[in-house]
VEXVEXGU-396255 format. One record per atom (N, C-alpha, C): residue in three letters; atom name; x, y negated, z negated. Coordinates in pm, 1 decimal. Layout:
('ALA','CA',(X,Y,Z)) ...
//
This chain:
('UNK','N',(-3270.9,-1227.9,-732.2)) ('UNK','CA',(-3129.9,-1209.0,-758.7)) ('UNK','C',(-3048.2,-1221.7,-630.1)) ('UNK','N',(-3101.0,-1113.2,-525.5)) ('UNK','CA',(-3014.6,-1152.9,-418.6)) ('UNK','C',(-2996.4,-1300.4,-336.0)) ('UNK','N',(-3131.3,-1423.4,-370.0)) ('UNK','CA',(-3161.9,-1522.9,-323.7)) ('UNK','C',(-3052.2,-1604.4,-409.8)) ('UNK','N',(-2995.3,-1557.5,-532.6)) ('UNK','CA',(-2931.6,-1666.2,-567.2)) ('UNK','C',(-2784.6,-1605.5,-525.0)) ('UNK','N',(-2788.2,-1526.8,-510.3)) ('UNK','CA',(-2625.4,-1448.3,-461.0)) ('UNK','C',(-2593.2,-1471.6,-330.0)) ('UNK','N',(-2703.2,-1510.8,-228.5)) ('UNK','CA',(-2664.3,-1584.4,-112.2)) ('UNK','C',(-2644.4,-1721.0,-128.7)) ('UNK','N',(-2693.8,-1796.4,-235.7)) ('UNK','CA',(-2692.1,-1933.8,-253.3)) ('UNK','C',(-2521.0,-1987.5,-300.2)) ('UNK','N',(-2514.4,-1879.0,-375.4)) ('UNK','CA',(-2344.6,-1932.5,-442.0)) ('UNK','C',(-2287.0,-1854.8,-320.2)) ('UNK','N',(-2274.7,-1770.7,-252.5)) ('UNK','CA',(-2175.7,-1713.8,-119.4)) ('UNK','C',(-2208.8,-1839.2,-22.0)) ('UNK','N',(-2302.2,-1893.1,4.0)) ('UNK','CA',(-2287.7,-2015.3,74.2)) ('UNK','C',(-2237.7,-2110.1,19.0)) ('UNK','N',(-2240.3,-2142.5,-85.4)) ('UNK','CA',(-2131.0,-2265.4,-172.9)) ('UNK','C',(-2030.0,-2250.9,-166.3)) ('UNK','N',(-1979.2,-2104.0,-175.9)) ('UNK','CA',(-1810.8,-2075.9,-155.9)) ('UNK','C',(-1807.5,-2088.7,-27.5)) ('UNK','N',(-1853.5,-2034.8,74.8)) ('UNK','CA',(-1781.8,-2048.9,239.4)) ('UNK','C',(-1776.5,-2184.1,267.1)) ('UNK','N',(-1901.2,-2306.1,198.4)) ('UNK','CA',(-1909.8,-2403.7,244.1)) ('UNK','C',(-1801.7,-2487.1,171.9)) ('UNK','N',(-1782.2,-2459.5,28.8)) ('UNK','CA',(-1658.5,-2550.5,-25.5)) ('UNK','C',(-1506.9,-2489.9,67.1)) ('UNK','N',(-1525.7,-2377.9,45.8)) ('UNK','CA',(-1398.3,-2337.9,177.1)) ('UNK','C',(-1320.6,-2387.5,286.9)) ('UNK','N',(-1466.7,-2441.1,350.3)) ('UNK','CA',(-1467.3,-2446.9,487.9)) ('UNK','C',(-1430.2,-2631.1,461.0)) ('UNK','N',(-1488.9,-2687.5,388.4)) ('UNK','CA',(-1484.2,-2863.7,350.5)) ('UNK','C',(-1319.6,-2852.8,290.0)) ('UNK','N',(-1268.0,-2742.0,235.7)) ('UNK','CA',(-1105.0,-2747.3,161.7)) ('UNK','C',(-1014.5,-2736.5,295.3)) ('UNK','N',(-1027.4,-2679.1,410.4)) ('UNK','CA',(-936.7,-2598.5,468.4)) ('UNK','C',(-985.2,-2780.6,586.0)) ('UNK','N',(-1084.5,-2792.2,589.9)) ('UNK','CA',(-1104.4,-2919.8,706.2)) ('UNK','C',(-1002.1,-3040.8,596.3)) ('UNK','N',(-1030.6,-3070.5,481.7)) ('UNK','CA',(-954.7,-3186.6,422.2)) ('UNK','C',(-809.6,-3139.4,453.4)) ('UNK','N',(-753.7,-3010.5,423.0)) ('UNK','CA',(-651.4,-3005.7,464.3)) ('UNK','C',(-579.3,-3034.9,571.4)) ('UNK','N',(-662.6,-2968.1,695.7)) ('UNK','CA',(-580.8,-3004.2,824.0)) ('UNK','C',(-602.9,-3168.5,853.8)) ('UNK','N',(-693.5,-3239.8,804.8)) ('UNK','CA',(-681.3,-3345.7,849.8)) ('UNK','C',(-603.1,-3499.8,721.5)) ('UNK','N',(-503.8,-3374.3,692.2)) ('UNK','CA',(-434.3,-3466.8,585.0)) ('UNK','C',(-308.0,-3554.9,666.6)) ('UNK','N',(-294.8,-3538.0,752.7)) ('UNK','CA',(-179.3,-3600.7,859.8)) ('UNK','C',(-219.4,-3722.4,938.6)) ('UNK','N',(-166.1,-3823.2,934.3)) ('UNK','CA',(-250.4,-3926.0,991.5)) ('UNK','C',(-213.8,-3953.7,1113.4)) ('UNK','N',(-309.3,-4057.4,1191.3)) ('UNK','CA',(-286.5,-4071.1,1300.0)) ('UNK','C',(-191.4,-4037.7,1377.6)) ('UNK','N',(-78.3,-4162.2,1299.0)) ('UNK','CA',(58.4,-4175.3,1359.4)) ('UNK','C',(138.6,-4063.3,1343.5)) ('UNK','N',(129.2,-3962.7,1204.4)) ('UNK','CA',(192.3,-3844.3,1194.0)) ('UNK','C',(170.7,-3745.4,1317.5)) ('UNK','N',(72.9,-3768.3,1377.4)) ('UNK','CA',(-18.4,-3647.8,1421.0)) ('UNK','C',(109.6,-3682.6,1603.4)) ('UNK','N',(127.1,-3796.6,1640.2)) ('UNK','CA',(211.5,-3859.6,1733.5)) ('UNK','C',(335.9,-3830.5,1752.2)) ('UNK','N',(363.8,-3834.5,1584.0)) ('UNK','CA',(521.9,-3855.8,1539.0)) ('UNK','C',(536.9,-3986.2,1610.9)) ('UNK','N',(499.0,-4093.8,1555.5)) ('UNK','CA',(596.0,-4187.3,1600.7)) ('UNK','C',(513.2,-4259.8,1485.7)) ('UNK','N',(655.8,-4414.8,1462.5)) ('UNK','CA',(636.7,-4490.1,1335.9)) ('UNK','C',(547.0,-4609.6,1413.4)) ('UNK','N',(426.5,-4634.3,1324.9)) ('UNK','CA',(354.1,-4727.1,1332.1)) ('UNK','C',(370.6,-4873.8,1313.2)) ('UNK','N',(353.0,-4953.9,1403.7)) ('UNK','CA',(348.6,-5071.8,1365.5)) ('UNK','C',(295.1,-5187.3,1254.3)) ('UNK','N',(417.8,-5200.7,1124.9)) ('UNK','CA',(329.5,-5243.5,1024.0)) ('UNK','C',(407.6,-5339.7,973.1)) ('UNK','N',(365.0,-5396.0,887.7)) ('UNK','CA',(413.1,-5535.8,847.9)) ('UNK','C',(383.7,-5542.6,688.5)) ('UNK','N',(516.7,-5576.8,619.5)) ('UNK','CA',(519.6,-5563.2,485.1)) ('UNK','C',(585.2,-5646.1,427.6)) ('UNK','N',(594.2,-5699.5,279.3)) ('UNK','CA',(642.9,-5812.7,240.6)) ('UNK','C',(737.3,-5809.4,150.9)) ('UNK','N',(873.3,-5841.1,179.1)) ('UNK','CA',(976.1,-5856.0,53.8)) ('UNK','C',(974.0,-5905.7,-36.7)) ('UNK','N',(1006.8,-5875.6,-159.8)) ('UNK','CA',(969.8,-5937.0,-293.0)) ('UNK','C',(988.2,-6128.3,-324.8)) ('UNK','N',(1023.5,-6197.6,-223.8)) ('UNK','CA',(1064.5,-6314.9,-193.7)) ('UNK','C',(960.6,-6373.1,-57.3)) ('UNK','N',(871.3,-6311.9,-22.2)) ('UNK','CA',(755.2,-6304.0,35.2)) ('UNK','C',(815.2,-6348.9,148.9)) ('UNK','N',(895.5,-6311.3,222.4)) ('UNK','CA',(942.7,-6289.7,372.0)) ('UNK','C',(830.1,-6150.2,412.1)) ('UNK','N',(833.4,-6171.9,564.6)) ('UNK','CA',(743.4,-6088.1,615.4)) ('UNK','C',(837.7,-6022.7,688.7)) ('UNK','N',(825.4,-5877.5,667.7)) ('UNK','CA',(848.6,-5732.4,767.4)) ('UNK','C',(817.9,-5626.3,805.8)) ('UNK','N',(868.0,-5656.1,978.4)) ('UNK','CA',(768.6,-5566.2,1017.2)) ('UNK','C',(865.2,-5469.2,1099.8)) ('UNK','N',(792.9,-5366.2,1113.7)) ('UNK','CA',(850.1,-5263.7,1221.6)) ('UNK','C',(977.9,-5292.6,1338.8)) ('UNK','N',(926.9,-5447.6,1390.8)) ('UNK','CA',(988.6,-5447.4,1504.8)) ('UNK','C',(1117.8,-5546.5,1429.7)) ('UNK','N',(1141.0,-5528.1,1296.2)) ('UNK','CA',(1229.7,-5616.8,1221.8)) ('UNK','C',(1341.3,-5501.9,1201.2)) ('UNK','N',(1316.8,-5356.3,1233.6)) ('UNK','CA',(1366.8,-5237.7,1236.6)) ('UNK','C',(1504.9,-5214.6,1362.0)) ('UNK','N',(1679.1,-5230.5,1379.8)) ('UNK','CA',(1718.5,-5169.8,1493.9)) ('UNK','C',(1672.7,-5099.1,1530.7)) ('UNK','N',(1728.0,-5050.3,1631.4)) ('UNK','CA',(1745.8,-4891.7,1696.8)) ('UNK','C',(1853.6,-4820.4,1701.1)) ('UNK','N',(1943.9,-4806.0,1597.3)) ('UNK','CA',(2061.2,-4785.9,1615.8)) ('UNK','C',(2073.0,-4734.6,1473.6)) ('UNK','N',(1975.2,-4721.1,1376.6)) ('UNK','CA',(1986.1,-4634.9,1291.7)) ('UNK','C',(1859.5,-4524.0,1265.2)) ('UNK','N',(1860.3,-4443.4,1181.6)) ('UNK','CA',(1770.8,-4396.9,1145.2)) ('UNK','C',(1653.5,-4449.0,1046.8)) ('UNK','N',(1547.1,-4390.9,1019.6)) ('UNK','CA',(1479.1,-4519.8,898.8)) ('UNK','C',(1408.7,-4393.6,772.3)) ('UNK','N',(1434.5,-4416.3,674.1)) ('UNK','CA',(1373.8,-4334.8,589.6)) ('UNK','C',(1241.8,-4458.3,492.7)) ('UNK','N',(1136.1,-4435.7,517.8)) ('UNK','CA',(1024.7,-4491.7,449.1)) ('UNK','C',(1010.1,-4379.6,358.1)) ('UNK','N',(971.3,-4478.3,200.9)) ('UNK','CA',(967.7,-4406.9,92.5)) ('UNK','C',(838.1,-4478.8,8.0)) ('UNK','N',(727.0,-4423.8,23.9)) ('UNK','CA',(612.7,-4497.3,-59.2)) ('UNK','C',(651.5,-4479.6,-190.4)) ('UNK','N',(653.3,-4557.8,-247.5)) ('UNK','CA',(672.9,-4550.7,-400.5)) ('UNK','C',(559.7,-4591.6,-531.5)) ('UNK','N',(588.3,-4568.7,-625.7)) ('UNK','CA',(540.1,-4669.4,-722.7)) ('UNK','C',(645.9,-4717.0,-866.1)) ('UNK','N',(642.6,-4847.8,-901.5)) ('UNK','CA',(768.3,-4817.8,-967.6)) ('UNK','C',(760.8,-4799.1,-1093.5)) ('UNK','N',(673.1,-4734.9,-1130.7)) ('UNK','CA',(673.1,-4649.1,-1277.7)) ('UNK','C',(630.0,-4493.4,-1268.6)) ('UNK','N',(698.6,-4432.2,-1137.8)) ('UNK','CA',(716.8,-4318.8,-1088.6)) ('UNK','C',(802.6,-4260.1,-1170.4)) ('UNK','N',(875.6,-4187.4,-1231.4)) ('UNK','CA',(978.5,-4102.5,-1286.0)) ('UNK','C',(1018.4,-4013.5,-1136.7)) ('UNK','N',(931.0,-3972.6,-1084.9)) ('UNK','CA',(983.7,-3918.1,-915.7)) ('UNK','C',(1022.6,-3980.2,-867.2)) ('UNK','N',(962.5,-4104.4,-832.8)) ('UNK','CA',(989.1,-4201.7,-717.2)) ('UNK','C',(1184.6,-4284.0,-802.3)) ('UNK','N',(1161.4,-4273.1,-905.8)) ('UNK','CA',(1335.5,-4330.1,-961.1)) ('UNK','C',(1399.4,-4236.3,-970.1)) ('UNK','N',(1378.8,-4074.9,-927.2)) ('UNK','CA',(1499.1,-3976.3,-929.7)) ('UNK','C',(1517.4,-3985.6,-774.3)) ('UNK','N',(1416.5,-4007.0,-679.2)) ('UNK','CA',(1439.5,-4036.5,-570.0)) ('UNK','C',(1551.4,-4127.2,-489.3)) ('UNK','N',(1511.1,-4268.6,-590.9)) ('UNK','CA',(1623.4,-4350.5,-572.2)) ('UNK','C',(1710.5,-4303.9,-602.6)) ('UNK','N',(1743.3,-4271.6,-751.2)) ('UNK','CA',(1869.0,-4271.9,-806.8)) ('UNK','C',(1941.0,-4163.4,-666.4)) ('UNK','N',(1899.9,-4057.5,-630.7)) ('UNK','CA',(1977.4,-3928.0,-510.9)) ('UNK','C',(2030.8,-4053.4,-409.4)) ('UNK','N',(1942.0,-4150.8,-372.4)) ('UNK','CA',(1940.9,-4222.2,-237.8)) ('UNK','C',(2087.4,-4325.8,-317.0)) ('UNK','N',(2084.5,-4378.7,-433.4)) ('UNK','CA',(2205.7,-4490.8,-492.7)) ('UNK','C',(2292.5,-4368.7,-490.1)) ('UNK','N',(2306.9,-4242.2,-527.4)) ('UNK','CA',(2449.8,-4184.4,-563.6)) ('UNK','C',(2492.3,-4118.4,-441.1)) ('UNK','N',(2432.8,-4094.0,-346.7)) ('UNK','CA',(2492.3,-4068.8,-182.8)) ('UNK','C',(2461.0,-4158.5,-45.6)) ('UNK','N',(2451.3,-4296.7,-71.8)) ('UNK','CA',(2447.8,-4380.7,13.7)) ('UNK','C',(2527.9,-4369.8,70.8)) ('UNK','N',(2680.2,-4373.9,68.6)) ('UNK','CA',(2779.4,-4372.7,156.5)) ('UNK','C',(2733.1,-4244.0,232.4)) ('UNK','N',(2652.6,-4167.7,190.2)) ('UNK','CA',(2683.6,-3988.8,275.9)) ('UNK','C',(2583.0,-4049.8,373.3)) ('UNK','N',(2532.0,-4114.1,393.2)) ('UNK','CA',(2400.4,-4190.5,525.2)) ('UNK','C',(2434.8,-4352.2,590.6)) ('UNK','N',(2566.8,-4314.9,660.1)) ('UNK','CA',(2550.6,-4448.7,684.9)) ('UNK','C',(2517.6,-4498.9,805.4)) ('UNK','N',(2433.5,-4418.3,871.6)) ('UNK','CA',(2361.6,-4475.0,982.9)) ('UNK','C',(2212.3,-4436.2,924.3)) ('UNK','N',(2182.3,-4478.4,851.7)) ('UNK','CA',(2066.9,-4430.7,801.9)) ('UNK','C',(1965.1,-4598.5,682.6)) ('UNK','N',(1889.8,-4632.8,759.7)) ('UNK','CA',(1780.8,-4729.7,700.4)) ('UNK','C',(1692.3,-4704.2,579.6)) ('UNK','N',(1670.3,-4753.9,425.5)) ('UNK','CA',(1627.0,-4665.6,349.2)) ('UNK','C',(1505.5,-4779.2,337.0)) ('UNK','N',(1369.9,-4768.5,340.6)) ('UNK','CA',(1308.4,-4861.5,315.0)) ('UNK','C',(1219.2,-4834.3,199.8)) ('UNK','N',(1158.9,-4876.0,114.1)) ('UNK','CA',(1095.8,-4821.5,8.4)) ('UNK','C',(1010.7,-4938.7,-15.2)) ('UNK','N',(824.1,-4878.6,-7.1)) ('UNK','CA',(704.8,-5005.3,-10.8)) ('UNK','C',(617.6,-4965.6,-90.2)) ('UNK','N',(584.0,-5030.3,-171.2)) ('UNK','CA',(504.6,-5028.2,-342.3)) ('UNK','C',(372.0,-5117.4,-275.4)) ('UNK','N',(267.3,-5059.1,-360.9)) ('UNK','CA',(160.2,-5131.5,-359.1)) ('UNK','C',(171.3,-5243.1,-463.9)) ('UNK','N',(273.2,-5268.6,-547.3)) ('UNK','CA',(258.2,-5348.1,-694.8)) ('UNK','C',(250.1,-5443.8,-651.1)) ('UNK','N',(208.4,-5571.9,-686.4)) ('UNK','CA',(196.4,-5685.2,-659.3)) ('UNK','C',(294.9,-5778.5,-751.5)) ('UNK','N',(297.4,-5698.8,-875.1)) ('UNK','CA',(418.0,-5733.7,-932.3)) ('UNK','C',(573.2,-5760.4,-915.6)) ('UNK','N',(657.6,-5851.5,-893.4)) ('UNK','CA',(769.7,-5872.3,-803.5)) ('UNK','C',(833.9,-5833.0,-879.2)) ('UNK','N',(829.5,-5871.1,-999.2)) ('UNK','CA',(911.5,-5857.9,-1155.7)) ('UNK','C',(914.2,-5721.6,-1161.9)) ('UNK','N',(820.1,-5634.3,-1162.9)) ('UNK','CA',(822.0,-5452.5,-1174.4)) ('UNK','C',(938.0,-5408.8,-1088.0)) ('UNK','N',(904.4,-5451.3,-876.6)) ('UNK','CA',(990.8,-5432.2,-816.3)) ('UNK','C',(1154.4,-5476.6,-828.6)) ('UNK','N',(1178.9,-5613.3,-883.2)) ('UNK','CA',(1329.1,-5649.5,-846.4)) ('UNK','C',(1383.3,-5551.4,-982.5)) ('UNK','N',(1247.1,-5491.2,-1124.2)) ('UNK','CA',(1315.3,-5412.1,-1204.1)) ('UNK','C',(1375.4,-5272.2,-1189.9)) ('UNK','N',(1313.6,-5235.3,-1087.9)) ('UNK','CA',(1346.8,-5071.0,-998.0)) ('UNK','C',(1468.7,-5053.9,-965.9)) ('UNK','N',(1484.2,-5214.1,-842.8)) ('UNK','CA',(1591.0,-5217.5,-753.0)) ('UNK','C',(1698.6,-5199.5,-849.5)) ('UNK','N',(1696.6,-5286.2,-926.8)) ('UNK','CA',(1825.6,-5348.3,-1069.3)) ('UNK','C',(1869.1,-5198.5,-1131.4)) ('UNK','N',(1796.8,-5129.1,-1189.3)) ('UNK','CA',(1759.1,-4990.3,-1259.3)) ('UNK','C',(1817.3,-4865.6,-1181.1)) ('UNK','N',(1763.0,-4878.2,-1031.0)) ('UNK','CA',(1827.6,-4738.5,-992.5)) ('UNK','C',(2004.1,-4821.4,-882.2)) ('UNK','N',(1998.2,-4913.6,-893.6)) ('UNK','CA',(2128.1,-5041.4,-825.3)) ('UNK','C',(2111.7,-4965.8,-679.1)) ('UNK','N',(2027.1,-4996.0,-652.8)) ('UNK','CA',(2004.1,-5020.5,-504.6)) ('UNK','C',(1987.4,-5167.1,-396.1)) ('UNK','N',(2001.4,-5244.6,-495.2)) ('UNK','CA',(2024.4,-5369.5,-489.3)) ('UNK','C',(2116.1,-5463.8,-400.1)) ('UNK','N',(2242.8,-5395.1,-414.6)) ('UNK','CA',(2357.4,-5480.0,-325.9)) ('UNK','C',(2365.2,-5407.0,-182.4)) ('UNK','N',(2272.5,-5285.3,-112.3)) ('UNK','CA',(2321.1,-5242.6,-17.4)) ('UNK','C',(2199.9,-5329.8,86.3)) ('UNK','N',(2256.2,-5322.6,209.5)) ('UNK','CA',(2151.8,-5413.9,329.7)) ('UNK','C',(2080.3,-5329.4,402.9)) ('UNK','N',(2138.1,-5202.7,361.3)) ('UNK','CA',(2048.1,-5110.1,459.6)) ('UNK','C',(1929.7,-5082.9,413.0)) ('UNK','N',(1874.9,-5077.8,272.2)) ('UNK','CA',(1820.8,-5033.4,196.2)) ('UNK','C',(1730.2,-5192.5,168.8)) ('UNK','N',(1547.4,-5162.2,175.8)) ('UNK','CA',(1512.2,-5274.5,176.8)) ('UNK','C',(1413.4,-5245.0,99.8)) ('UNK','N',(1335.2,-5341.9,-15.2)) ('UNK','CA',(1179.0,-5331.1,-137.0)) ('UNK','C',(1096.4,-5378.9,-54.7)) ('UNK','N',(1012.3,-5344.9,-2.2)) ('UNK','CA',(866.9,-5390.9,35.8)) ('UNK','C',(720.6,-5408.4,-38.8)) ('UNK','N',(663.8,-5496.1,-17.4)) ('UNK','CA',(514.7,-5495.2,-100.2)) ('UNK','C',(464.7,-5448.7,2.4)) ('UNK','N',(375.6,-5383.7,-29.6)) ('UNK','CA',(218.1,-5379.1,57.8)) ('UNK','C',(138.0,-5468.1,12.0)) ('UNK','N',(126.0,-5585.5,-5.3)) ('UNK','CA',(6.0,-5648.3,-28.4)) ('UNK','C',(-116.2,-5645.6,41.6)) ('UNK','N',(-155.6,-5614.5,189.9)) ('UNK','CA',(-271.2,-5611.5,225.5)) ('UNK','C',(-315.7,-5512.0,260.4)) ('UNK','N',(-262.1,-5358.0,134.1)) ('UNK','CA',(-299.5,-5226.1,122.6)) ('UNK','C',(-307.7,-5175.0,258.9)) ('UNK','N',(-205.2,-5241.5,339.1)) ('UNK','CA',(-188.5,-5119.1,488.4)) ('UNK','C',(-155.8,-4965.4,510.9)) ('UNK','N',(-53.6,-4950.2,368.6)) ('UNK','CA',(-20.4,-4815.4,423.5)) ('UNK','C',(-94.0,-4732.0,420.5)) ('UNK','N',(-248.5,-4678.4,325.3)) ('UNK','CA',(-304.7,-4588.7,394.6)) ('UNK','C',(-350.8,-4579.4,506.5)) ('UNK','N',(-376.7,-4705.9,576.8)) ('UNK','CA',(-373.1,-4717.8,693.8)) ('UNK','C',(-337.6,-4665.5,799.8)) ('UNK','N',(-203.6,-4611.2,764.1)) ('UNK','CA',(-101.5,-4597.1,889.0)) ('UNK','C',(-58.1,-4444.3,798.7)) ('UNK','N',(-11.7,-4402.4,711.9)) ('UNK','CA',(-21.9,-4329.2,657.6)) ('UNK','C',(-113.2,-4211.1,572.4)) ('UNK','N',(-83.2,-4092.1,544.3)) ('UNK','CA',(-168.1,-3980.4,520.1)) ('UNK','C',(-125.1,-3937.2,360.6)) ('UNK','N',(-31.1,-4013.6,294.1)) ('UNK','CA',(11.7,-3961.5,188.1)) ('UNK','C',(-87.5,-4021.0,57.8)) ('UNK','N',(-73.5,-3853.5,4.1)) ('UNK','CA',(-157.3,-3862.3,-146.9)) ('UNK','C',(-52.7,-3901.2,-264.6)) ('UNK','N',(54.3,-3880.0,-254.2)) ('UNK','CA',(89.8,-3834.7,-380.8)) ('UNK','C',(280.9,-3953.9,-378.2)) ('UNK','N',(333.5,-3977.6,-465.0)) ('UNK','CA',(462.9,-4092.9,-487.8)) ('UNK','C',(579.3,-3962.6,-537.7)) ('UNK','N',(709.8,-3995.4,-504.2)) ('UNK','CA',(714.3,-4071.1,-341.8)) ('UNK','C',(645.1,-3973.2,-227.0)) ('UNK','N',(611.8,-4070.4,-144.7)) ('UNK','CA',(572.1,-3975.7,2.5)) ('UNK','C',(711.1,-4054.3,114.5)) ('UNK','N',(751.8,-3964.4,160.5)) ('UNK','CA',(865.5,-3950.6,211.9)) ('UNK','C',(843.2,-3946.1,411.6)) ('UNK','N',(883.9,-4038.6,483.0)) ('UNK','CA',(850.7,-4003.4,625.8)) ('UNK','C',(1002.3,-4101.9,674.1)) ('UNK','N',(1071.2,-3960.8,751.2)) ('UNK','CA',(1227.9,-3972.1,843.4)) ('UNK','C',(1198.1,-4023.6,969.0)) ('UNK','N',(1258.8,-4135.6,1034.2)) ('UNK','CA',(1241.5,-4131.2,1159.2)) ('UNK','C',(1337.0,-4173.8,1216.6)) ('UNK','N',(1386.6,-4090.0,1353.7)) ('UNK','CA',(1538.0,-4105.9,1433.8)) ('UNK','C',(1549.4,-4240.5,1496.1)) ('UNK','N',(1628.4,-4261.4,1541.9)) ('UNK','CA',(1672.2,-4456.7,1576.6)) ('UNK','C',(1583.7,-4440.7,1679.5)) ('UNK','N',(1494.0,-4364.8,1760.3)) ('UNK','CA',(1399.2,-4381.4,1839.8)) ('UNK','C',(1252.9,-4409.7,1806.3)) ('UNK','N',(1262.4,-4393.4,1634.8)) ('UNK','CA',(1104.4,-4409.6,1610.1)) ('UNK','C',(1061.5,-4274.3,1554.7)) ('UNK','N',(1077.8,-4203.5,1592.3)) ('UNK','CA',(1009.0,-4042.6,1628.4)) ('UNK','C',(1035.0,-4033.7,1481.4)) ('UNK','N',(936.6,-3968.8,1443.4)) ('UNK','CA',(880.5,-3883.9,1307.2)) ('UNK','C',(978.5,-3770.5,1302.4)) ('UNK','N',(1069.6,-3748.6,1216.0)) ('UNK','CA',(1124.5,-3608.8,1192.6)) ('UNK','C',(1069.7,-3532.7,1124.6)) ('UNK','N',(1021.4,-3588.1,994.3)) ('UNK','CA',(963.7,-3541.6,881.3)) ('UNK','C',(850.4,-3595.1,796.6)) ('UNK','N',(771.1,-3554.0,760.4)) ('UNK','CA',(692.4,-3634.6,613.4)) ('UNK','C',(742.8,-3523.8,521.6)) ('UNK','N',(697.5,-3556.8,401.2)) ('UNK','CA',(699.6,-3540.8,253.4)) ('UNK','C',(682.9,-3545.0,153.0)) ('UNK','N',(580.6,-3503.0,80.6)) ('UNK','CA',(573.3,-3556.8,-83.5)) ('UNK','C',(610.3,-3513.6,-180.3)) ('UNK','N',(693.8,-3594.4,-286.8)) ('UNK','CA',(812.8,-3535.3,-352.8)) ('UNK','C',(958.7,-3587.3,-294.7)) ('UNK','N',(978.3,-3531.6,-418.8)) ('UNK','CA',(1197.1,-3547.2,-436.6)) ('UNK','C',(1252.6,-3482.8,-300.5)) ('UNK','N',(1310.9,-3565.3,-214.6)) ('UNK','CA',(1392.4,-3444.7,-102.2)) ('UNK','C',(1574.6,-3529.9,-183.0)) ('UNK','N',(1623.6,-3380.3,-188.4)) ('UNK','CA',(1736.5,-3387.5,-250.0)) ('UNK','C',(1805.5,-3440.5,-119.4)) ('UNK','N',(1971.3,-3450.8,-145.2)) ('UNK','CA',(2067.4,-3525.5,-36.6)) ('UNK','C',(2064.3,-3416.0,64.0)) ('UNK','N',(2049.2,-3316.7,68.7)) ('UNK','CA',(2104.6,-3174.0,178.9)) ('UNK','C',(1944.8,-3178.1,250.0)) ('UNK','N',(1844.2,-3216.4,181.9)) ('UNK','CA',(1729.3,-3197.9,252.4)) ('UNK','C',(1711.2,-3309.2,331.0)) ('UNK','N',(1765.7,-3468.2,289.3)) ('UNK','CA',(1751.9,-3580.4,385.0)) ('UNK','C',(1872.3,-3582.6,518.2)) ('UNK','N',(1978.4,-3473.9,442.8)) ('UNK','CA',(2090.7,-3477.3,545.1)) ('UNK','C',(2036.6,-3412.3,660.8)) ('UNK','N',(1989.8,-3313.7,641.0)) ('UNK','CA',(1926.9,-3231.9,773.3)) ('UNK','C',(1804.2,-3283.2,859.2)) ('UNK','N',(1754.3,-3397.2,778.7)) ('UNK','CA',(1638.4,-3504.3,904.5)) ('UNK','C',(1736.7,-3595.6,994.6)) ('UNK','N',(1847.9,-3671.8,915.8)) ('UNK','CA',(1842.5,-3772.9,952.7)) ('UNK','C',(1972.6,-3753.4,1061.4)) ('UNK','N',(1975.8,-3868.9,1171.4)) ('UNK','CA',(2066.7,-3853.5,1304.8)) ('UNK','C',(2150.3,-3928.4,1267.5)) 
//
């Protein structure tokens, strides 16, 4: 009896100990830096962009998405109904879909469409886990016209919560 009562107290410390390590190492590289990684992603018209396609003279909000998110389109929709409240502020938003037709249906849907600050990206050659640590849509990462990481996020950040990242 007591041989099996040490056996499950070692299963718990050991699943414990494997929960609390996945945790801390949920931040990736570049998070771990704060600074935005060099990556290269593709507009739905298969132009290539990359990081250094980024000023310095605004801020940049990357928004992993997917576009049959119900999060990831209340997301937009906050980002379409207070655009004017960010206007030094870059909104970029990159889907793994390969589907162009899904994406230009998002843009159209939440009318994020006519602004230039605000850009659709593919991931086609599945970089962002790469460079990124996020599990879950949208995953949300602020960074000041210097690059620098203000914030990550997963989930809805309302307008008062992006107002207080961004410079």
């Amino acid at each position: 009896m007591k041989s099996i009562l040490r056996i499950i107290v070692f299963t718990l410390i050991s699943f414990s100990s494997n929960q609390v390590f996945s945790q801390s190492s949920k931040c990736s590289y570049y998070d771990s830096l704060k600074i935005m990684p060099s990556f290269r992603f593709y507009s739905p018209d298969g132009t290539v962009f990359t990081s250094d396609s980024l000023g310095n003279k605004n801020s940049t909000v990357i928004i992993y998405f997917k576009t049959d998110c119900p999060y990831c389109g209340k997301e937009a929709d906050i980002i379409s109904k207070n655009i004017n409240d960010f206007p030094s502020t870059d909104f970029i938003f990159i889907t793994r879909s390969s589907d162009t037709a899904d994406v230009r249906s998002f843009v159209a849907l939440h009318k994020l469409g006519s602004n230039k600050r605000v850009r659709f990206l593919q991931d086609k050659e599945k970089l962002y886990y790469k460079f990124y640590a996020a599990s879950y849509t949208p995953s949300i990462h602020i960074y000041d016209k210097n690059k620098k990481l203000k914030l990550f996020a997963e989930g809805i950040l309302i307008k008062e919560e992006l107002l207080k990242y961004i410079q």
